[in-house]
C-alpha positions as CSV (number, residue, x, y, z in Angstrom):
1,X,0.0,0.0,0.0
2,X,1.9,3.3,-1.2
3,X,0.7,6.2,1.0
4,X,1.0,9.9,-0.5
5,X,2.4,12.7,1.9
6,X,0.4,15.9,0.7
7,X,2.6,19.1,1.2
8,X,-0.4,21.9,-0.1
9,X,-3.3,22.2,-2.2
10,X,-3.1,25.3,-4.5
11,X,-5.9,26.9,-6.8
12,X,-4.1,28.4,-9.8
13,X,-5.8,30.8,-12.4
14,X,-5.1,30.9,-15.9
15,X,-6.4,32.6,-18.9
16,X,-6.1,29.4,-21.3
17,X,-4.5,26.0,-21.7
18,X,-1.2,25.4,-21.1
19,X,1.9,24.1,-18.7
20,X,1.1,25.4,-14.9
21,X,4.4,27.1,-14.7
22,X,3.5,29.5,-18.0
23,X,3.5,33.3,-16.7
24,X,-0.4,33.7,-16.9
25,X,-0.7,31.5,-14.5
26,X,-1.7,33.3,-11.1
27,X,-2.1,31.2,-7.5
28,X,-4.8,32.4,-5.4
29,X,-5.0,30.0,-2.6
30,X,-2.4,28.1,-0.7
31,X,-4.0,25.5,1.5
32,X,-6.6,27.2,3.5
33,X,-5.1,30.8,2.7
34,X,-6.1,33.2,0.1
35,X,-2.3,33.9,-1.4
36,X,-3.4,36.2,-4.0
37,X,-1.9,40.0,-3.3
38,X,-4.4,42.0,-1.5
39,X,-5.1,44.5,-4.0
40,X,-6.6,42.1,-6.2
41,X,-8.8,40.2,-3.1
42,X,-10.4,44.3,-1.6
43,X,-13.6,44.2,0.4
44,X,-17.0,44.9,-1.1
45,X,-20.0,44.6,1.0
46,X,-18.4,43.4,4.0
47,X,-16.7,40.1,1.4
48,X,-13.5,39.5,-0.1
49,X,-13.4,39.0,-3.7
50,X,-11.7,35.3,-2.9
51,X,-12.3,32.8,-0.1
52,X,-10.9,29.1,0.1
53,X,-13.2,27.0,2.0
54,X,-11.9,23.8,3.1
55,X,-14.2,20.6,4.8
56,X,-13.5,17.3,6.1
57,X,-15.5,14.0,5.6
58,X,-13.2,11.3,7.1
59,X,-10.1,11.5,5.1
60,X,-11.1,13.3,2.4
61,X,-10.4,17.2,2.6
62,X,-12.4,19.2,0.1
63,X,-10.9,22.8,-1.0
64,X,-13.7,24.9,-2.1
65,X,-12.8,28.3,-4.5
66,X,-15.0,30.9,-3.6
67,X,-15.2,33.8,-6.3
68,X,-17.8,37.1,-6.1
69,X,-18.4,39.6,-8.2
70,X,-17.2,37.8,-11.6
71,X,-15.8,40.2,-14.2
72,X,-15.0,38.7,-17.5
73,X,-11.1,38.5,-16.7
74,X,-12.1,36.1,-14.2
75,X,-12.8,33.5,-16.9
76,X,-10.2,31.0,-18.0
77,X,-9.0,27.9,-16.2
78,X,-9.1,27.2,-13.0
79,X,-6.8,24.2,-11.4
80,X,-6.9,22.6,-7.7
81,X,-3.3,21.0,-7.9
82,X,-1.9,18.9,-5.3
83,X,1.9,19.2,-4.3
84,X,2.9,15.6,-3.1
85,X,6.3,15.1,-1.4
86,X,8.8,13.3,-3.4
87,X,6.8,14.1,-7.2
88,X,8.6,16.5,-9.7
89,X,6.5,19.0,-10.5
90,X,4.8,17.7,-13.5
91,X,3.5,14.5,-11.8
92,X,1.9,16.3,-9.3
93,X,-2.0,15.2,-9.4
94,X,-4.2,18.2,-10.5
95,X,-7.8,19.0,-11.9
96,X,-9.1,22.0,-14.4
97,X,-12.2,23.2,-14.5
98,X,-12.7,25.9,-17.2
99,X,-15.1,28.8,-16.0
100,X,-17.1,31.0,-18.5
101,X,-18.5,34.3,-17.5
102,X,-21.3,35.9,-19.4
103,X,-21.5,39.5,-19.8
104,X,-25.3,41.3,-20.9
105,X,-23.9,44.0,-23.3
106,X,-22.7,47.3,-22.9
107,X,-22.9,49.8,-25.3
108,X,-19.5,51.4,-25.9
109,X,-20.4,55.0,-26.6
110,X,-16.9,56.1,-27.7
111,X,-17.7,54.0,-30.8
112,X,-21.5,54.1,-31.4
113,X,-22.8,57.5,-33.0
114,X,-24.8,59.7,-31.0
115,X,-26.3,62.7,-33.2
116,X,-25.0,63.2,-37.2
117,X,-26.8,66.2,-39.6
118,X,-26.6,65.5,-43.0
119,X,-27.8,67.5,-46.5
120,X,-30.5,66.2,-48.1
121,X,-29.2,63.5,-50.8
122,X,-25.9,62.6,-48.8
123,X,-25.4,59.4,-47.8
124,X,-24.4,58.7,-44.1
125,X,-23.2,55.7,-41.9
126,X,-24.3,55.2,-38.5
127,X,-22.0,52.9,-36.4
128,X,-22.8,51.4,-32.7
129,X,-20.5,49.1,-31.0
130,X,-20.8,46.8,-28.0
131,X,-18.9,45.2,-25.4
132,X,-20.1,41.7,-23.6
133,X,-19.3,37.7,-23.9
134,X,-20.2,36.4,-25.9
135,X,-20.1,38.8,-28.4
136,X,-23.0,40.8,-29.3
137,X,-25.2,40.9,-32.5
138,X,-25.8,44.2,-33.5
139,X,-29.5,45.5,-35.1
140,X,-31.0,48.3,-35.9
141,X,-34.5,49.9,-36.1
142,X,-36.4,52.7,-36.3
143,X,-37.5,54.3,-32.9
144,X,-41.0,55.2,-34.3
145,X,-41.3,51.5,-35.6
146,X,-41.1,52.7,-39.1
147,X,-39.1,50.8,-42.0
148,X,-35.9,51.7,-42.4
149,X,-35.2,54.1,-45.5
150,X,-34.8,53.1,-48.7
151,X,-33.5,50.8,-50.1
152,X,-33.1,48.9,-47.2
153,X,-37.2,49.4,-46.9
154,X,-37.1,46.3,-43.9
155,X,-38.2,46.8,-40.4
156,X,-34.8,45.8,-39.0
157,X,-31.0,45.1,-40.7
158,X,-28.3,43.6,-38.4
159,X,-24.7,44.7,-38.1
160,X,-22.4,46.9,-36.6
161,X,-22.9,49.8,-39.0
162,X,-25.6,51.4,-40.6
163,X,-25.7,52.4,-44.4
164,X,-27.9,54.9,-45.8
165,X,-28.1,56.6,-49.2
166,X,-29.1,59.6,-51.0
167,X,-31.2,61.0,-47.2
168,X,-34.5,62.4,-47.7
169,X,-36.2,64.9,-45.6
170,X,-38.3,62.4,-44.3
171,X,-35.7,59.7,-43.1
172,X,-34.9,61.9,-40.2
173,X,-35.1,60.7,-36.7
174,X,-34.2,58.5,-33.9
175,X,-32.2,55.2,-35.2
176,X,-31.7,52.6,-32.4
177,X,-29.1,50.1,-31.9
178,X,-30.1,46.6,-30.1
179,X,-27.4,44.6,-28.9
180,X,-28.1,41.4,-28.0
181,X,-26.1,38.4,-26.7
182,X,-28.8,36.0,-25.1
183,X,-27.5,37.4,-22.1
184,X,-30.3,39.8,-20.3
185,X,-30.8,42.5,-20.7
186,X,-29.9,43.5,-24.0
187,X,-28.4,47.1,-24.7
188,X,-29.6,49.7,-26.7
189,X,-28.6,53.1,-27.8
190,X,-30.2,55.6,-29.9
191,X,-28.6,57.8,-32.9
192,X,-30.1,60.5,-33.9
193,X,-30.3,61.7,-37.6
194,X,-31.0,65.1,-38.2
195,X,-31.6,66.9,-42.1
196,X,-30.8,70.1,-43.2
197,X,-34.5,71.3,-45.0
198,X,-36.1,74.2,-46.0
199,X,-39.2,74.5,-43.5
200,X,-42.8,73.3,-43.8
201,X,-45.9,74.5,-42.4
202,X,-48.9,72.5,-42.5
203,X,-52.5,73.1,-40.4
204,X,-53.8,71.1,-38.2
205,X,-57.4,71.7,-39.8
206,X,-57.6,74.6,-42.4
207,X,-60.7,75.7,-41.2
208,X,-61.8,76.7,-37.6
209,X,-65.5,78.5,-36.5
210,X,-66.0,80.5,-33.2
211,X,-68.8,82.7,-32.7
212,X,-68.4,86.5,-32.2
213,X,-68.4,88.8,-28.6
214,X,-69.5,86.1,-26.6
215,X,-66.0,86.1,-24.8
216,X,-65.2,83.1,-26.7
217,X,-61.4,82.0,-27.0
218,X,-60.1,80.3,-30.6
219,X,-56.8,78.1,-30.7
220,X,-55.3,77.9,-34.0
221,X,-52.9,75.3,-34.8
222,X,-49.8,74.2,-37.4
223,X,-47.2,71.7,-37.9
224,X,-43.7,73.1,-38.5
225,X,-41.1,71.3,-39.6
226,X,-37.1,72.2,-40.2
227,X,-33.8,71.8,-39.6
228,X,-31.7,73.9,-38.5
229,X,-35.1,74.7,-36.5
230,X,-37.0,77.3,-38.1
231,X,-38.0,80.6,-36.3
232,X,-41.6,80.6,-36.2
233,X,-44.2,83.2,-36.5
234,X,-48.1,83.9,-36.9
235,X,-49.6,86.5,-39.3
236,X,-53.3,87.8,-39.8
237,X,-54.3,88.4,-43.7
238,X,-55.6,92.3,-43.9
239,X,-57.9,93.3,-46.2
240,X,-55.3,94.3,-48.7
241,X,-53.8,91.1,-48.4
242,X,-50.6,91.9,-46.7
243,X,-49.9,89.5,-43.7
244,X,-49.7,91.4,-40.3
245,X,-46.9,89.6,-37.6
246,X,-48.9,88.8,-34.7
247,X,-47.7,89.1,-31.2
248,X,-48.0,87.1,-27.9
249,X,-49.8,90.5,-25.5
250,X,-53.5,90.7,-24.2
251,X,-55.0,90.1,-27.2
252,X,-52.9,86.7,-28.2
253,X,-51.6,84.0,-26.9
254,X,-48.7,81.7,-28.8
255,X,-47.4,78.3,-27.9
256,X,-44.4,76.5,-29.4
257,X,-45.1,72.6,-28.3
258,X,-41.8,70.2,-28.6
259,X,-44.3,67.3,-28.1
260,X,-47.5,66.3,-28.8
261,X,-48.8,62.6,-27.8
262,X,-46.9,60.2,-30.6
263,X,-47.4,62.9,-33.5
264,X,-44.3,64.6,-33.8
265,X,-40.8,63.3,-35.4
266,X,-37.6,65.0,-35.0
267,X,-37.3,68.5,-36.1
268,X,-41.3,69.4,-35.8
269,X,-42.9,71.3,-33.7
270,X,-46.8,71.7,-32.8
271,X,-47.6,75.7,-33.2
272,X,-50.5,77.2,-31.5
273,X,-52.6,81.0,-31.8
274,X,-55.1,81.4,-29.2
275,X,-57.1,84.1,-30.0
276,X,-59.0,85.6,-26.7
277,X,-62.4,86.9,-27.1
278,X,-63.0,86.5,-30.9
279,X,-64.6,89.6,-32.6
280,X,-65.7,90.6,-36.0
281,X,-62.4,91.7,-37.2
282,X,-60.5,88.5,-36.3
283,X,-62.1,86.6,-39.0
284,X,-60.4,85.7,-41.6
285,X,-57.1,83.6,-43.1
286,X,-54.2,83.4,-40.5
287,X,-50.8,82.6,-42.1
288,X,-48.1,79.9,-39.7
289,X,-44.4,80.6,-40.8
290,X,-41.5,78.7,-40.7
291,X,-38.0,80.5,-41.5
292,X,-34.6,79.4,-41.5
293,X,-31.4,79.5,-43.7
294,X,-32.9,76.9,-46.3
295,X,-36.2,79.4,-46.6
296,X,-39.6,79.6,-45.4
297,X,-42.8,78.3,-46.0
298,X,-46.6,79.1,-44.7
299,X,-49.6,77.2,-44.2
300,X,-53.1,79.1,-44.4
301,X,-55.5,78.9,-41.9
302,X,-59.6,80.5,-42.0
303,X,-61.5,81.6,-39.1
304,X,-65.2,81.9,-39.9
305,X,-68.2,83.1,-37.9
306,X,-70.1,80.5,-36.3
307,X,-73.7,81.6,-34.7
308,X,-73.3,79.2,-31.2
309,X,-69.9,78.5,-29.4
310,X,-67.1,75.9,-30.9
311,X,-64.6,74.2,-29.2
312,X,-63.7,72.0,-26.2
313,X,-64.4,75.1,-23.9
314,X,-67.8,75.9,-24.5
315,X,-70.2,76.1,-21.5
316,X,-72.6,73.4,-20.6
317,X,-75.8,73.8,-23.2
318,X,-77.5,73.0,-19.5
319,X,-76.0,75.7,-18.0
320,X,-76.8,78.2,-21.0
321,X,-80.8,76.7,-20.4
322,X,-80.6,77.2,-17.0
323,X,-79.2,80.7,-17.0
324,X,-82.1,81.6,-20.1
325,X,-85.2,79.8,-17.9
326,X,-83.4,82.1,-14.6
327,X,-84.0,85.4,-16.6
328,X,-87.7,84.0,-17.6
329,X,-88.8,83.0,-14.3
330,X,-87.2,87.0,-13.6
331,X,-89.1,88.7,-15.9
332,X,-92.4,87.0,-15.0
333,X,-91.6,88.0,-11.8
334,X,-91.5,91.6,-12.1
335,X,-94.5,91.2,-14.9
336,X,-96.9,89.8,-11.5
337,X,-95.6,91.9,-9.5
338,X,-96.5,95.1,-11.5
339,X,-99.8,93.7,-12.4
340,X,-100.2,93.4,-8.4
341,X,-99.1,96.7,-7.5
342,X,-101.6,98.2,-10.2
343,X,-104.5,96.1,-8.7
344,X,-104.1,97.2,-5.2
345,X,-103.5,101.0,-6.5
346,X,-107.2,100.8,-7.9
């Protein structure tokens, strides 16, 4: 019967196959010690990176590797090698296990595009790049769920970068990057794509109807879009056809809205005229404008006279009923009560 005389029990890290001696190889317990150099085993949450475990079971002593917070340069191989008195160094017995560690992706912003304007009819490349293990797949889509541009004209294309050719005013907008490694969650960034365009102005409706000094308010509304963003600015039509700037005072009230439910894409803005207290001479056409270095462009608006109130902020017709059958019951009143006082003069 041959009896062994153990000397230690080391764990030795290594980043891939090879002899134990190579130079990547690193020893991190000795024994029932952690042997690693202390600024590679620091404390977190009241635990140090490494702990050796070690239990008994008759003879058998089992030395238990105890790793936290894995980072992928803890992967590679690990081996629990036994030193045995009297062996040369390559018979010593020893076991590898080989220890993977999965990474969700991270998007590595240094290398992913973040914002890129364009002419129209250029072509641009938009590029995103991820870390992670395994390594991520790459795909991109359109943030408004909208097909990608022509001619890729699919809801999604995969790879690292982008392609797009001969841009369009209307392939502006938020392009997102997915990466994905089976590994949850997935990452994703967004690039955003703006066009340089001459502006357009388009109504909300082209017609609105408010009835006259009734201290009724009006809003008026466009859709203005452009890029470099447009100034913007309302005008009333006079009679001799010349349009008149309007101003934000007592009279007027203006509202420049970056967002408005799912409605507006990038480079558009919802443009409002409230009119307070509509009278006879605020009828009429109402130019919006958009302006910037590419040019301009108007949309036309009419505001007509309507006999009863329009709008979201009308009174109550139950109120307006009431408030008529108050004055009736008042007039009767005062007709009984004159009819009385004439009786009981005579």
């Amino acid at each position: 019967m041959f009896f062994f005389v153990v000397v230690q029990v080391n764990w030795i890290h290594r980043t891939s196959y090879g002899s134990i001696g190579q130079a990547s190889g690193t020893i991190i317990s000795v024994d029932n010690k952690i042997h690693i150099d202390e600024s590679l085993n620091r404390v977190q949450d009241g635990n140090h990176k490494y702990d050796i475990v070690v239990t008994s079971s008759g003879e058998t002593n089992t030395y238990m590797l105890i790793i936290r917070r894995l980072e992928l340069k803890d992967a590679g191989i690990y081996t629990c090698k036994v030193l045995v008195q009297g062996q040369s160094q390559d018979t010593h017995p020893s076991k590898d296990g080989k220890m993977v560690v999965l990474l969700p992706p991270t998007i590595i912003p240094g290398r992913t595009t973040h914002v890129r304007t364009v002419q129209e009819g250029d072509d641009v490349h938009l590029e995103c790049d991820a870390d992670g293990y395994p390594k991520p797949n790459i795909t991109w889509v359109r943030a408004n769920g909208r097909p990608l541009p022509h001619p890729i004209n699919k809801f999604s294309q995969k790879g690292s970068i982008l392609n797009l050719t001969n841009i369009a005013r209307d392939d502006r907008g938020v392009f997102r990057c997915i990466a994905d490694n089976a590994v949850r969650p997935p990452a994703t960034y967004d690039a955003t794509l703006y066009i340089n365009f001459q502006p357009h102005a388009r109504p909300v409706q082209t017609t609105y109807g408010q009835a006259e000094n009734r201290m009724y308010d009006i809003t008026i509304e466009c859709i203005v879009s452009g890029y470099p963003f447009p100034d913007l600015t309302w005008y009333q039509i006079d009679k001799k056809n010349n349009p008149v700037p309007i101003k934000d005072d007592e009279k007027h009230t203006i509202h420049v809205l970056l967002s408005h439910g799912q409605t507006l894409s990038v480079a558009e803005v919802w443009y409002q005229l409230t009119i307070i207290n509509v009278q006879s001479n605020d009828y009429g056409y109402y130019w919006c404008e958009g302006r910037n270095r590419m040019g301009s462009h108007h949309g036309l608006v009419q505001l007509y006279k309507t006999p009863e109130c329009q709008g979201a902020n009308c009174p109550p017709e139950a109120s307006i009923v009431n408030s008529v059958s108050i004055v009736s019951a008042s007039l009767v009143s005062i007709v009984i009560s004159l009819v009385l006082s004439q009786v009981l003069h005579h």
